[in-house]
C-alpha positions in Angstrom: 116.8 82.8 72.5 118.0 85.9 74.5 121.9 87.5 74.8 123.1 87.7 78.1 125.5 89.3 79.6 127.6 88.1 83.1 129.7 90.3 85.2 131.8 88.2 87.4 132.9 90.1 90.6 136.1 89.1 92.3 135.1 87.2 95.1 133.2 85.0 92.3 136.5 84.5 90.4 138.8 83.9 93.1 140.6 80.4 92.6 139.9 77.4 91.0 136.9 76.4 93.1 134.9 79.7 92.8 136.2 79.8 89.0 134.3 76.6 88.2 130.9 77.4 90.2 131.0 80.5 87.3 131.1 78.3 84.2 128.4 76.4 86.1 126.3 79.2 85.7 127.4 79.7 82.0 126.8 76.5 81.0 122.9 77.0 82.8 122.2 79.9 80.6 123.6 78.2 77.4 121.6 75.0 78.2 118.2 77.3 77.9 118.9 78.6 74.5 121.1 81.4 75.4 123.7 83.2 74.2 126.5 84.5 77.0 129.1 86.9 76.8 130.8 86.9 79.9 132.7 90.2 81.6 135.3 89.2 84.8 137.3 91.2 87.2 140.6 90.5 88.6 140.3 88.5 91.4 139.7 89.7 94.9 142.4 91.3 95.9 144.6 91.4 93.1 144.4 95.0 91.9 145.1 96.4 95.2 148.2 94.5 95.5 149.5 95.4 92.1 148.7 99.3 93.2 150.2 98.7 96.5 153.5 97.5 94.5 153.0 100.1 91.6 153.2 102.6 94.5 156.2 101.2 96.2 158.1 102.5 93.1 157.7 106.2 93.9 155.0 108.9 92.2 153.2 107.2 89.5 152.4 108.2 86.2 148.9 107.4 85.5 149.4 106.1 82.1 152.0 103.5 83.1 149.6 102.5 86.6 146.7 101.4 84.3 149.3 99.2 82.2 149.3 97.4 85.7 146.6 97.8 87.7 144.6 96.2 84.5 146.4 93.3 84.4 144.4 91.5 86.9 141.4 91.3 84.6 143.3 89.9 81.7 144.4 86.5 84.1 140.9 86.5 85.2 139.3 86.3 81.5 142.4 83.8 80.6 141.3 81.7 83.5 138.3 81.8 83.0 138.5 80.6 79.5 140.4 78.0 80.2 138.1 76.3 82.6 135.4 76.7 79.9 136.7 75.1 77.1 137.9 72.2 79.7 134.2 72.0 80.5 133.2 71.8 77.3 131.9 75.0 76.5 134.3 77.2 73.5 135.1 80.1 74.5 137.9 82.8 74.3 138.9 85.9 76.2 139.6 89.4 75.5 141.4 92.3 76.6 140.0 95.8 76.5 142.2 96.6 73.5 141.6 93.7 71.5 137.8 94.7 70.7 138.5 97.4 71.4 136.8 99.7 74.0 137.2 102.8 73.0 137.7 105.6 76.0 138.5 108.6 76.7 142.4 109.6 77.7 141.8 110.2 81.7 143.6 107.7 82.3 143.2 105.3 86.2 139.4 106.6 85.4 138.7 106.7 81.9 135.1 106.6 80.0 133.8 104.1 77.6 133.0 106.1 74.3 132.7 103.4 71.8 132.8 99.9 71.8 133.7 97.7 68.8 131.1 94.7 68.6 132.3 92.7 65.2 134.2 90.4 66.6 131.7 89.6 69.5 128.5 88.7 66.9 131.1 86.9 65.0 132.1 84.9 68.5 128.8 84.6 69.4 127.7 83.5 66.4 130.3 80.5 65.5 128.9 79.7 69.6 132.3 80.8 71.0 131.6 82.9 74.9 133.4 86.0 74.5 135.6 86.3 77.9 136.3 90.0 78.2 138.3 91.5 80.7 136.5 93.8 82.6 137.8 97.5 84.2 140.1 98.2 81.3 140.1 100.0 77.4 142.0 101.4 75.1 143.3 105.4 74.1 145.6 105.8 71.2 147.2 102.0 71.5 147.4 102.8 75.4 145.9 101.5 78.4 143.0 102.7 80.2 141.2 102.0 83.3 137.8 103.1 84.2 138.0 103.8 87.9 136.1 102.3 90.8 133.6 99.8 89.7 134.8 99.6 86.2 133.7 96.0 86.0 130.5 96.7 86.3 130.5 100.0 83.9 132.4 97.5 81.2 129.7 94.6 81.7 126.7 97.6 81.5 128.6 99.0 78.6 129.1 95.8 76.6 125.4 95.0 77.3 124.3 98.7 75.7 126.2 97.9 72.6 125.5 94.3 72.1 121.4 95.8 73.0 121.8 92.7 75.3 118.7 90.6 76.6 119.9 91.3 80.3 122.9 92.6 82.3 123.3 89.6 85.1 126.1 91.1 88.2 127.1 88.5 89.9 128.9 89.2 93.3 128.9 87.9 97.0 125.3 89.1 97.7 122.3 87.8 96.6 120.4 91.6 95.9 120.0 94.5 96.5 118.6 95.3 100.5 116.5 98.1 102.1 119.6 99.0 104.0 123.3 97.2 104.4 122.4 93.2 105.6 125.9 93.8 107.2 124.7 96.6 109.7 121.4 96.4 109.8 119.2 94.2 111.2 115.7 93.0 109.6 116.5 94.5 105.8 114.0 93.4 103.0 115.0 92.4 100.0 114.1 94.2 97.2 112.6 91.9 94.2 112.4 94.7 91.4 113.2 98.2 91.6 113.7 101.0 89.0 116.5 102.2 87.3 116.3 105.4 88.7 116.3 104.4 92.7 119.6 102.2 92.2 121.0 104.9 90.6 120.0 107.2 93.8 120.9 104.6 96.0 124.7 103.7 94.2 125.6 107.3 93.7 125.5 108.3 97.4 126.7 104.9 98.6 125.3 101.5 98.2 128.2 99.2 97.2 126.5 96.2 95.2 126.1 98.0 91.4 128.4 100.7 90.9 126.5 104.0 89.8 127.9 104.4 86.1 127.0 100.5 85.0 123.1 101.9 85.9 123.2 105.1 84.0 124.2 103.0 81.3 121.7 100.4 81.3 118.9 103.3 82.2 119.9 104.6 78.8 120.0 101.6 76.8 116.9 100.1 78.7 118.6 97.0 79.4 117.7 95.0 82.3 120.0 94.5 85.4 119.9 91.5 87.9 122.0 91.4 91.0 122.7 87.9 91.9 124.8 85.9 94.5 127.6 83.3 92.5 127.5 81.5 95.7 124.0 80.2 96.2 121.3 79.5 93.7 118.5 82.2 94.4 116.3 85.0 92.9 118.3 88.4 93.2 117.1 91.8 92.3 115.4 93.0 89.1 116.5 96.6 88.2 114.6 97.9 85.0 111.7 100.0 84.6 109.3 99.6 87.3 107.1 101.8 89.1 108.7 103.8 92.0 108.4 102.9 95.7 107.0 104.7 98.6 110.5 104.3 99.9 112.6 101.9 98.7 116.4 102.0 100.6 118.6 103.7 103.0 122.4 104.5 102.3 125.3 105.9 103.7 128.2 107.7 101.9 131.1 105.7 101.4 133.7 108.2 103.1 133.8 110.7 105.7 132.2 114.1 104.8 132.8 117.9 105.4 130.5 120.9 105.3 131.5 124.3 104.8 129.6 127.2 105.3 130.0 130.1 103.0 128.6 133.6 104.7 126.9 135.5 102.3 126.8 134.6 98.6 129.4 132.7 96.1 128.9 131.5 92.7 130.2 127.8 93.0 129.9 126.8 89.4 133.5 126.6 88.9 134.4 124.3 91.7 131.4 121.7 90.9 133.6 119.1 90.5 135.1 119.2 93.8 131.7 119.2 96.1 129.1 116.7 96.6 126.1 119.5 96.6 124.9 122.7 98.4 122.3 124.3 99.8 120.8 127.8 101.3 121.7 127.8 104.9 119.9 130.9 107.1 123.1 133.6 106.6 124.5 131.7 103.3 125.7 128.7 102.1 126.6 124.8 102.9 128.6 122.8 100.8 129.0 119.0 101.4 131.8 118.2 99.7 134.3 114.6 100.2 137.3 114.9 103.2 139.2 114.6 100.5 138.5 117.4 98.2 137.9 119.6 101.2 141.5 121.3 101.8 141.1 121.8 98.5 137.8 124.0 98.4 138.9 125.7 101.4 141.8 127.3 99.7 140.0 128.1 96.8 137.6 130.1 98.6 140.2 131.7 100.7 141.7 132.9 97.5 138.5 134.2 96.4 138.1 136.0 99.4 135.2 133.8 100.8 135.1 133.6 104.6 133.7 130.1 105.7 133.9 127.7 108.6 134.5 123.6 108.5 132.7 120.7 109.8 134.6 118.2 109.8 133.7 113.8 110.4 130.4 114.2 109.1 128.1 111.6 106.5 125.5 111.4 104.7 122.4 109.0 105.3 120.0 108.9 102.3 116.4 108.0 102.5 115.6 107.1 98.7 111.9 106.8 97.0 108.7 108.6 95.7 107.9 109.9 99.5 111.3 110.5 100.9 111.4 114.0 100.1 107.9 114.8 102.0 109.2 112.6 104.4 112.2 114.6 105.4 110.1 117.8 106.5 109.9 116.1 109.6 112.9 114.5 111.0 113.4 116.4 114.1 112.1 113.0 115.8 116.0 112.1 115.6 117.1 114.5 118.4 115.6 111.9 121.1 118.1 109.4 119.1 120.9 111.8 119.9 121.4 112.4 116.3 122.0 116.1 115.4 121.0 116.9 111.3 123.5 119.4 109.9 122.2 119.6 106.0 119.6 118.5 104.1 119.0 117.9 100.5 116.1 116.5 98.4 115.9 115.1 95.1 112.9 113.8 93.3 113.2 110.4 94.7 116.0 110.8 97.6 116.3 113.1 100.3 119.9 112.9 102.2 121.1 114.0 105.4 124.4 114.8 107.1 125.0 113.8 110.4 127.8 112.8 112.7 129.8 110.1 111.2 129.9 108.2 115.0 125.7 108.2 114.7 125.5 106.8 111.3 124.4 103.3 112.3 122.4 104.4 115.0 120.8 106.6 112.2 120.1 104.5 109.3 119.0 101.4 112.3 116.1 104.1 113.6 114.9 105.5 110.2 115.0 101.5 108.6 112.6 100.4 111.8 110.5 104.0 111.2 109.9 103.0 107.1 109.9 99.5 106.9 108.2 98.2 110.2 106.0 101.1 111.4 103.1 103.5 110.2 105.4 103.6 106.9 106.0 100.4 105.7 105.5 100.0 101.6 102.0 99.1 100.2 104.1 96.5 97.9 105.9 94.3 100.1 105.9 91.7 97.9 108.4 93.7 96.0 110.3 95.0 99.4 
């Protein structure tokens, strides 16, 4: 008998029809023995309409936007409820608070610090689901939100503290690809794949796990699956598993800037406001978001730093154990018209800026060069 736990995203819970194909798959994990705690967000939709309305009432105080925007969760976990115990299976939901999940008091993006668990074992073991509404938590009796992909971080963090079985994300893909399935044409699917590339590959852009929910379960050493709640087949394994040779391309979610520092500059008081840096031939580069960028410009003004802007920029990662050798030699990509502004290497990622009109035309040239040509993984029964 193993404890599982099921993130629900919003596309899976959105109505009565979809509702009802998730308590399918509830009821198929309790049929083998199982134990299920299950973790919902709002429907799809939902949250950005409450914000949209939240906004509509002037400047918002953050404390009394997560009292709304995490109300969508809490009729997700009700319906969902509902629909199991009609289908025969007792269950029960619960808000954030209730637990509670304990966070932190940045409120719209709080962080989980402690999660109560007694009332969970005692669900689970009078076989009651727990129903827990995901994205949300508690600070001093208020509200909290955890930011984007808080779902996920509440279904990763549940799992940790529960030292779940498995951590199974359902959404409206089946796995995790080599590249976007959207944009791309030919992408693998990836069968297994290690804690440490999904955490390269969410954290500078892949959409289908958010990055937090993977440091967590890296941490606790609780398995992740990426599934599809729409058709019945194997997803993506994420646990620990030998690197790959390369394993994904990505693309940062928003537009990105560079600015170029002459000379030198200690930037460890504005880390929070850039993406990363790196030696350029008469001084720095900083990639930092479009949106943070007015802001770093006029702190180095008022520092007295003399720098330039480049603006409409992203950033293409290459992640695995070869991408950083790999990247020495890139300057194939000027016959593909695509100009390479920064580069930066990790252990198992190296990322690129570019033009944010080549990006496509990027990511399509270095997915054929890696996956189809003189590159292609030794493993490709795990690609």
């Amino acid at each position: 008998m193993a404890l599982i736990v099921q993130k629900f995203g919003g596309t899976s819970v959105n109505g009565e029809v979809r509702i009802k194909a998730c308590v399918a798959l509830v009821k198929k994990e309790l049929a083998l023995g199982n134990k299920v705690v299950v973790v919902v967000s709002a429907m799809a939709g939902v949250t950005d309409s409450l914000l949209s309305q939240a906004l509509s009432m002037g400047d918002p105080i953050k404390k009394e936007l997560d009292v709304i925007l995490s109300a969508g969760e809490q009729i997700s976990s009700g319906m969902m409820a509902i629909a199991l115990n009609n289908a025969g299976v007792p269950s029960r939901s619960w808000a954030g608070w209730q637990l509670p999940i304990n966070t932190d008091d940045k409120f719209t993006d709080a962080s989980v610090q402690k999660i109560e668990t007694k009332e969970l074992l005692a669900n689970l073991e009078e076989g009651v689901t727990p129903v827990i509404a995901g994205f949300q938590g508690v600070h001093n009796s208020c509200i909290t939100t955890l930011g984007r992909g808080g779902t996920d971080t509440t279904a990763a963090a549940i799992s940790a503290a529960l030292n779940a079985d498995r951590c199974d994300i359902y959404t409206d893909v089946d796995g995790v690809y080599t590249a976007d399935p959207h944009s791309v044409p030919k992408v693998k699917k990836l069968k297994v794949l290690s804690y440490q590339e999904m955490l390269e590959l969410s954290t500078w852009g892949a959409k289908v796990v958010h990055s937090n929910s993977v440091d967590i379960v890296m941490r606790s050493n609780v398995p992740m699956q990426v599934l599809s709640s729409f058709k019945e087949i194997d997803g993506t394994l994420i646990t620990s598993a030998p690197y790959k040779p390369f394993t994904g391309i990505t693309t940062s979610l928003q537009p990105l800037s560079i600015l170029h520092i002459k000379g030198k500059a200690d930037l460890t008081p504005y880390k929070d406001l850039y993406l990363d840096y790196a030696p350029a031939n008469d001084g720095i580069n900083i990639l930092c978001t479009a949106t943070s960028q007015k802001e770093m410009s006029e702190i180095l003004r008022a520092n007295g730093l003399k720098h330039t802007v480049k603006e409409n920029l992203r950033s293409v990662s290459v992640v695995g154990e070869k991408s950083t050798t790999y990247a020495k030699d890139l300057d194939w990509l000027r016959n593909c018209g695509i100009v390479i502004y920064m580069t930066i290497c990790s252990e198992l990622r190296a990322t690129i800026v570019i033009e944010a009109s080549k990006t496509t035309d990027c990511i399509v040239a270095l997915h054929n060069e890696l996956f189809f040509n003189n590159h292609m993984n030794e493993d490709e029964d795990n690609a």
